[in-house]
C-alpha atoms as a printed R data frame, in Angstrom:
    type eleno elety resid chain resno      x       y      z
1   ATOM     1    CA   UNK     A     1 24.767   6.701 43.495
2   ATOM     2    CA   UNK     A     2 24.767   2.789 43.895
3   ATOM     3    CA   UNK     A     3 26.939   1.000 46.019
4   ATOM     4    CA   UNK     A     4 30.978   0.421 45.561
5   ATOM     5    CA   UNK     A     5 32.032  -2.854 46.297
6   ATOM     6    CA   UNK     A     6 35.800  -3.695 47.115
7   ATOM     7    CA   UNK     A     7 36.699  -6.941 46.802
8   ATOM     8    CA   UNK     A     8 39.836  -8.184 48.092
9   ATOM     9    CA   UNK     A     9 40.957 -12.193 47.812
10  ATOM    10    CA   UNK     A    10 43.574 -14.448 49.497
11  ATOM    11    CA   UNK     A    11 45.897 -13.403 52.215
12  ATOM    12    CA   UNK     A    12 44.822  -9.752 51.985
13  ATOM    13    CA   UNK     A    13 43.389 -10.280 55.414
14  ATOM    14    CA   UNK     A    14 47.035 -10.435 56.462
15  ATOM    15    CA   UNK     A    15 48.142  -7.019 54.741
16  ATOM    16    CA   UNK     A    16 50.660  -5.377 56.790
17  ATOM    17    CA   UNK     A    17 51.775  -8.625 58.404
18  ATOM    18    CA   UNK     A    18 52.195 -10.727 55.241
19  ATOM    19    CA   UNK     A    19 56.125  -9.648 53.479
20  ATOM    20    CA   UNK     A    20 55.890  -5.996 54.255
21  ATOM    21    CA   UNK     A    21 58.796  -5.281 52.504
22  ATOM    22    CA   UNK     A    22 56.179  -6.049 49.231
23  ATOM    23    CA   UNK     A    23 53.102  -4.923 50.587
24  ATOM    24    CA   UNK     A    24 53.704  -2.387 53.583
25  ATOM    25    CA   UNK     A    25 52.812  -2.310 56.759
26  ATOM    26    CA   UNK     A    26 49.064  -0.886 56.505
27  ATOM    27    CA   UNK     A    27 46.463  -3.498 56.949
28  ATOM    28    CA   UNK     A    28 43.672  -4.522 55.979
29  ATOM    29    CA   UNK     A    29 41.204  -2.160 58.325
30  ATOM    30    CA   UNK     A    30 43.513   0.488 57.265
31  ATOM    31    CA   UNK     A    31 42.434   0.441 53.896
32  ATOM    32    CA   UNK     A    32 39.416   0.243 54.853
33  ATOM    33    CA   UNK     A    33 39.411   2.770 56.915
34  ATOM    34    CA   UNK     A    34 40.858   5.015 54.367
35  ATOM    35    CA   UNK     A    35 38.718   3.978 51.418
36  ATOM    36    CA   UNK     A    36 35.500   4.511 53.692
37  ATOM    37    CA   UNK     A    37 36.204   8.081 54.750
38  ATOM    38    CA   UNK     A    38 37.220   9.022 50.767
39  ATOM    39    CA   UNK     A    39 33.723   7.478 50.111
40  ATOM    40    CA   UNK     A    40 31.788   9.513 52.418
41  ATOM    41    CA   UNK     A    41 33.907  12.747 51.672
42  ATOM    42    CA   UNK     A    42 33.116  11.692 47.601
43  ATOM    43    CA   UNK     A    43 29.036  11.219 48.718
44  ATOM    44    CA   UNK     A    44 29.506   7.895 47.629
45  ATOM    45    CA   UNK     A    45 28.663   4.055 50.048
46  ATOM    46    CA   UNK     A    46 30.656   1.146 49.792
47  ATOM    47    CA   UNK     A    47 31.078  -2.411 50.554
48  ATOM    48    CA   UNK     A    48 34.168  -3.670 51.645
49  ATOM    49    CA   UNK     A    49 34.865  -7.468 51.713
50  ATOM    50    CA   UNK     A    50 37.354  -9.828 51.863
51  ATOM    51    CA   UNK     A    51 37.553 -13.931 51.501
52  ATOM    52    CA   UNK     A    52 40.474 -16.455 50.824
53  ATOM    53    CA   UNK     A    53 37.255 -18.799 49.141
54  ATOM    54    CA   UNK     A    54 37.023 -18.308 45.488
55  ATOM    55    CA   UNK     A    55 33.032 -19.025 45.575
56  ATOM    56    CA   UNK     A    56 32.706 -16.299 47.876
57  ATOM    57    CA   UNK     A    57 34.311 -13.810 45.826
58  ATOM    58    CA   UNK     A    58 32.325 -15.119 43.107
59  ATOM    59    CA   UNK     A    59 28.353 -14.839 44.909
60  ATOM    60    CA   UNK     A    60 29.903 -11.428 46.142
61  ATOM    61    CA   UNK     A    61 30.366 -10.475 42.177
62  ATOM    62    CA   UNK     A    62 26.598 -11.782 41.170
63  ATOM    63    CA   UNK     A    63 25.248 -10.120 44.443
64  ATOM    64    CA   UNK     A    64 26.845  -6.885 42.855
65  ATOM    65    CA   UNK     A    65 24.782  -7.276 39.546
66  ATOM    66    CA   UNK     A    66 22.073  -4.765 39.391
67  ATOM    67    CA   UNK     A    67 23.379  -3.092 43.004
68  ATOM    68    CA   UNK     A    68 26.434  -2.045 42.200
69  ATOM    69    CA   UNK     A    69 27.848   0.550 40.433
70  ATOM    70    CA   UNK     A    70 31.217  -0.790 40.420
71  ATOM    71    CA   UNK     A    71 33.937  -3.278 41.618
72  ATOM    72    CA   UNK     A    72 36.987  -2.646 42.596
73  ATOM    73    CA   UNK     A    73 38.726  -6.100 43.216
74  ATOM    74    CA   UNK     A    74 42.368  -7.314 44.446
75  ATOM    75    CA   UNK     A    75 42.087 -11.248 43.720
76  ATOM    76    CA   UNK     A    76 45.213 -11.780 44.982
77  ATOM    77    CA   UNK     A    77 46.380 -15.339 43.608
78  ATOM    78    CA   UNK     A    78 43.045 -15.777 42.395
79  ATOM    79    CA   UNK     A    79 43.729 -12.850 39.661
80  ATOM    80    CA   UNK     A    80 46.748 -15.102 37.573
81  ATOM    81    CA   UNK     A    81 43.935 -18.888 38.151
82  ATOM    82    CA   UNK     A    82 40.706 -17.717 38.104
83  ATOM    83    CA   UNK     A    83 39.039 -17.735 35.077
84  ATOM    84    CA   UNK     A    84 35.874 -18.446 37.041
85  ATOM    85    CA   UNK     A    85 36.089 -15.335 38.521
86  ATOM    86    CA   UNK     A    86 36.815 -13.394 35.121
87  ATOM    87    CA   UNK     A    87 33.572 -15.188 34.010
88  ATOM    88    CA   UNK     A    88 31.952 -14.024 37.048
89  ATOM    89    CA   UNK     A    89 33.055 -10.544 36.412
90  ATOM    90    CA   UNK     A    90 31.601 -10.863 32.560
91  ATOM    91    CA   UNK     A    91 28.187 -10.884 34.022
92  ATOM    92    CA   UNK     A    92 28.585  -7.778 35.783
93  ATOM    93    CA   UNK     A    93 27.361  -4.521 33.876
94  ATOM    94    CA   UNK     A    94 29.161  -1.512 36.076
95  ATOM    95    CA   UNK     A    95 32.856  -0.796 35.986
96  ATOM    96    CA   UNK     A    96 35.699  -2.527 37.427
97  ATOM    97    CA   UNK     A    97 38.580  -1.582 38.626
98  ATOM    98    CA   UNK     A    98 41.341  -4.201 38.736
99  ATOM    99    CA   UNK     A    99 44.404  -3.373 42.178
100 ATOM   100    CA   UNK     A   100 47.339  -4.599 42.667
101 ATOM   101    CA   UNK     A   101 49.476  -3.161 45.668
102 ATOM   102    CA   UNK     A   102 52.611  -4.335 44.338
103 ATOM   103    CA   UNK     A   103 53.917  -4.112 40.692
104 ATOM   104    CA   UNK     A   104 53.284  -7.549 39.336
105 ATOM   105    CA   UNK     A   105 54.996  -7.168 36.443
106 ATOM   106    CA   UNK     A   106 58.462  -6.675 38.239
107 ATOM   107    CA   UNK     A   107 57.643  -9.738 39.816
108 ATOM   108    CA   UNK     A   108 57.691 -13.527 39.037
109 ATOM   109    CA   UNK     A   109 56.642 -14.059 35.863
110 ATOM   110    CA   UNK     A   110 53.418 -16.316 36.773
111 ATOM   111    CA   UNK     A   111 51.891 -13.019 37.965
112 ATOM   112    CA   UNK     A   112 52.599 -11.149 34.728
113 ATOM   113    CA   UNK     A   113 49.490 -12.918 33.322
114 ATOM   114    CA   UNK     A   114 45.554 -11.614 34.562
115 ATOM   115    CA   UNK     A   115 42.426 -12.886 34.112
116 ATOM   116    CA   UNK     A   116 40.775 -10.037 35.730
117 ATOM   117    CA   UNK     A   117 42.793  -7.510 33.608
118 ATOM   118    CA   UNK     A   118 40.101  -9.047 30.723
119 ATOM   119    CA   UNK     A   119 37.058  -7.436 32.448
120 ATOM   120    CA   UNK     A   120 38.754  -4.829 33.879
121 ATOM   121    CA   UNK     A   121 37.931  -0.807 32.860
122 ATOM   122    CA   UNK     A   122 41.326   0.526 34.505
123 ATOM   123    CA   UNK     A   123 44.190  -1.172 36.455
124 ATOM   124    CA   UNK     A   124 45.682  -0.170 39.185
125 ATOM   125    CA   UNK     A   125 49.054  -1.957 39.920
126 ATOM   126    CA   UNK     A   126 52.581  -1.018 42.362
127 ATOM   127    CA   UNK     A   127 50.837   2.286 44.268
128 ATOM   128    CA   UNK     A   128 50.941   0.445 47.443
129 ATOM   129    CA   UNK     A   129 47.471   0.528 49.389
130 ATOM   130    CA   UNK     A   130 46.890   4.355 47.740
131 ATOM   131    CA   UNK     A   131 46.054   2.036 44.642
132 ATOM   132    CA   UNK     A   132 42.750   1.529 46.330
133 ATOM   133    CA   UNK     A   133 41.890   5.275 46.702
134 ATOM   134    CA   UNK     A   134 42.789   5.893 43.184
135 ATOM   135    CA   UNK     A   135 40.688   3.022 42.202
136 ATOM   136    CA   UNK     A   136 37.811   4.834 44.390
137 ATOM   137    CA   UNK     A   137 38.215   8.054 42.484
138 ATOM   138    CA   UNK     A   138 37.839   6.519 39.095
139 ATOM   139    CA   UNK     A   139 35.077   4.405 39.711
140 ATOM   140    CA   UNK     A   140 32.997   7.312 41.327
141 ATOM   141    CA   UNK     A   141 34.164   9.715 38.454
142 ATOM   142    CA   UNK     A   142 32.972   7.197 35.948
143 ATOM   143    CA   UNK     A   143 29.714   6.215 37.430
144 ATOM   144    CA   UNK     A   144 28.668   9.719 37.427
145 ATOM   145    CA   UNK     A   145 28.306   9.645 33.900
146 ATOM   146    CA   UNK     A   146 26.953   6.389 33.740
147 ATOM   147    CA   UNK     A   147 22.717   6.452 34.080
148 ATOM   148    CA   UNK     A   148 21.400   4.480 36.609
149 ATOM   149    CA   UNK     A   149 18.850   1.868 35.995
């Protein structure tokens, strides 16, 4: 199976430190952690990545094309602004999986509203930092069924 990546945007590098009372207190190498030893256990590899630079998130999206089987993606602020991004994630051919940790549509309602949700195959929104496991699951599940190139 090709490569997973999981992209994560602004201020994710400060999970677990950043309002914990809306995000919790795992962090970032947590997930990580987690989502790397579900990957193995699942037979699957990933890529895990994180950047608070749009353009980054961006080359990281058209690096995926033709290597990846999927994206899973938290773009943070990025997901309500970016329509660069949602272009970005046009040109991509695998699944994507769209992950919120909170519930952004209890929250303010400039959140309500995402780009990425466009692209997106399955969204994953208020499951707290399990979202990304469950995110993991699908996209695996789903690229088995998908031929490779």
């Amino acid at each position: 199976m090709k490569t997973i990546y999981i992209i994560n945007g602004p201020n994710l590098n400060l999970l677990g430190k950043r309002q914990p009372e809306i995000y919790g207190s795992e962090t970032l190498a947590d997930v990580e952690t987690q989502c790397a030893e579900l990957a193995t256990e699942l037979g699957g590899t990933i890529r895990l990545l994180q950047s608070n630079r749009e353009y980054e998130i961006i080359d990281w999206i058209h690096e995926a094309r033709g290597t990846a089987a999927g994206i899973i993606i938290n773009a943070g602020a990025f997901t309500h602004t970016s329509i660069a991004i949602l272009d970005a994630l046009n040109t991509f051919e695998g699944i994507v999986v769209e992950v919120h940790i909170s519930n952004i549509h209890k929250r303010e309602s400039f959140r309500h509203h995402s780009y990425i949700s466009l692209r997106a195959d399955g969204v994953i929104v208020g499951c707290g930092t399990e979202g990304y496991q469950l995110a993991l699951r699908r996209v695996m599940s789903l690229a088995k069924t998908v031929p490779t190139a």
